[in-house]
N, C-alpha and C positions, 0 to 999 in steps of 0.2 A: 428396342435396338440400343447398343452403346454409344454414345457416345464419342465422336470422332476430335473432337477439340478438345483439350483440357493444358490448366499453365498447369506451372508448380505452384504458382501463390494462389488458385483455387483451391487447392489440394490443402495448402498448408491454411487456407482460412477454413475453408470446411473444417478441419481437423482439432483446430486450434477451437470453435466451435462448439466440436462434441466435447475437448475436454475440459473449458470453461461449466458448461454444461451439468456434466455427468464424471466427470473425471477420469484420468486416465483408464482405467481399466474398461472404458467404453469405448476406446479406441482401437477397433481392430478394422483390418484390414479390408476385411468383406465389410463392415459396416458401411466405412469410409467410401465403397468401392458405391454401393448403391446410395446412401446420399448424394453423391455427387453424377450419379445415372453413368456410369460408367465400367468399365472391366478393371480385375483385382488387378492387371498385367501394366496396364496403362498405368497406374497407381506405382506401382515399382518403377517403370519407368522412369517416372518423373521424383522420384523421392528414395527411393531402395525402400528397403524390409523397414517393419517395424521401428524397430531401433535409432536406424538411421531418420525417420521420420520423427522419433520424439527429439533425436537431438535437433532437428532445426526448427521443429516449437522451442524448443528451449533458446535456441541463437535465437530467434525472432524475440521471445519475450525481453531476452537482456535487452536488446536493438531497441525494442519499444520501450523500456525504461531510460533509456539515454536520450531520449525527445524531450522529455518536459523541460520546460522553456519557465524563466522566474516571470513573474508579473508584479508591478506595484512599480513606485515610484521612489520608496527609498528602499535602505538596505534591510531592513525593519521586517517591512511590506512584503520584500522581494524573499526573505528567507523563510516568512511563514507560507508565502507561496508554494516554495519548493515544496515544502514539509504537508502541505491540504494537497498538493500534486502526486506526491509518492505516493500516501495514503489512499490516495484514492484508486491507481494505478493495482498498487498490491489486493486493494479490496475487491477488485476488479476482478481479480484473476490470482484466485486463490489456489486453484491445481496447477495452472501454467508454476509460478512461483512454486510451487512444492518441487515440480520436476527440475527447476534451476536448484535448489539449494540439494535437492540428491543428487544431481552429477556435483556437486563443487561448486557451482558458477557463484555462488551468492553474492560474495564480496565482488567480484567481478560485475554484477547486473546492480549492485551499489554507485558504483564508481562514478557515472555520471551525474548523477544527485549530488554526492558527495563536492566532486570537483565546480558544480552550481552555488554549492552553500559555503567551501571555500573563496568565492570568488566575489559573493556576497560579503562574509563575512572581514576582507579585504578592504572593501569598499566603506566597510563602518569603521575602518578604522584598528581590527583585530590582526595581530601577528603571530606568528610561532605559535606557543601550547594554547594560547587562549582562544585562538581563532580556532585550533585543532581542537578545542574543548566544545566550542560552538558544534561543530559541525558529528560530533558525535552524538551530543548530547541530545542535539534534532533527529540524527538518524535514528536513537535508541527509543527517545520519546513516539515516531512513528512506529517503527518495529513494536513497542510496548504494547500502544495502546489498538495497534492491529490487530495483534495476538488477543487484548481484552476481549475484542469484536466478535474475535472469531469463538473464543469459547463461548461465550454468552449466545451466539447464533446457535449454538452446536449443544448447547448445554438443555437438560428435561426439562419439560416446562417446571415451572417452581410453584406450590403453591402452601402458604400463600408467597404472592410474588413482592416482591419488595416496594411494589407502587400499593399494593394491598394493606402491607405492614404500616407505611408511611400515613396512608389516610386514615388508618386507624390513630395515628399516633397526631395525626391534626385531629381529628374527631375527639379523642379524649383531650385534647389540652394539655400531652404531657412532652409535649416537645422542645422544652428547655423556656418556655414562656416567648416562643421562635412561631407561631402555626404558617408565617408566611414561609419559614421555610420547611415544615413539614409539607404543605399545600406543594412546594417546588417538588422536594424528593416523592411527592407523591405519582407526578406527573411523568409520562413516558419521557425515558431520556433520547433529547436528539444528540446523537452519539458527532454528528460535523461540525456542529455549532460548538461541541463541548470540547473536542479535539482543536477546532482554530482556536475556541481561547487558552485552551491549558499549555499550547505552541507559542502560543502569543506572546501568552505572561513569560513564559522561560526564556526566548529569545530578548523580550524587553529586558529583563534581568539581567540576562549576562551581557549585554551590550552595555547596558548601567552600568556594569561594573569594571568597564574597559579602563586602563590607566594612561591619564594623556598623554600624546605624544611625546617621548625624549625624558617622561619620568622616569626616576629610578630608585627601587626598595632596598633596605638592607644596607 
């Protein structure tokens, strides 16, 4: 029997769900309709057709990237927050994110990040191009090193694989007279720990190089 109760936001987590999942093309209507132990009508009801159902995964997903919240105690702390927060979000939800950037929304489902890491970037002390220099340079260093993720998840396996080549290359001795760090690259890469410090160092960087208040070049 169907089914007598159903919201919209069952509809849209279910759905949201399958294309987490499986990705969009998993998402049809009848699927959706028996997942959720219910009729294909009832589903229209509460969502319309197809179409109209991706676009409000897609409002949701922007929605849900405007929540992350900074964490830490200084401005430092608080921007590589942001930047371990996106990251993780986008890694999250790698088809949701496809379907925002194929209507358009990208720069739009950016925007609250963005307006987080200026607001930080504020608080350190940054103005005008240099605070706007921060804040891009975070958002691209995420966007980069997500897209690395993703091909290497998505990539044949390799062999040999580069933690293979690397132990060979401790094993023989010819690693610049380095083996502690052939022994590293040899080791699987944890890909969070390697993203907060490569975020880290950059953010440290460019805050480093802020020019004191009221100075002036030129």
């Amino acid at each position: 029997m169907a089914r007598t109760a159903l919201t919209r936001d069952e509809v849209l987590d279910t759905a949201a769900a399958l294309v987490k999942e499986h990705g969009p093309a998993a998402l049809t209507m009848r699927r959706l309709a028996a997942e959720l132990g219910t009729a294909v009508t009832s589903i229209y009801w509460h969502v319309g057709n197809r179409e109209s159902l991706l676009d409000a995964l897609v409002e949701r997903t922007v929605a849900d990237l405007g929540t992350l919240r900074p964490r830490g105690t200084d401005p430092a702390a608080r921007i590589v927050s942001v930047a371990v927060l996106l990251r993780r979000a986008l890694r999250e939800r790698p088809h949701l994110v496809a379907l925002v950037h194929e209507r358009g929304l990208t720069e739009r489902m950016f925007l609250p990040a963005q307006r987080a890491l200026v607001h930080e970037a504020h608080e350190a002390g940054l103005r005008g191009p240099r605070a706007a220099e921060l804040v891009r340079a975070v958002q691209f260093q995420v966007v980069g090193h997500v897209l690395v993720e993703r091909n290497r998840d998505r990539a044949p396996a390799q062999s040999p694989a580069e933690t293979d080549l690397w132990a060979a290359e401790a094993a023989a001795g010819t690693a610049d007279a380095d083996p502690a760090l052939a022994r590293a690259l040899a080791a699987p890469i944890d890909t969070e720990a390697l993203f907060a410090t490569s975020v880290r160092a950059l953010v440290t960087g460019l805050l480093a190089a802020r020019r004191p208040s009221g100075r002036r070049t030129g």
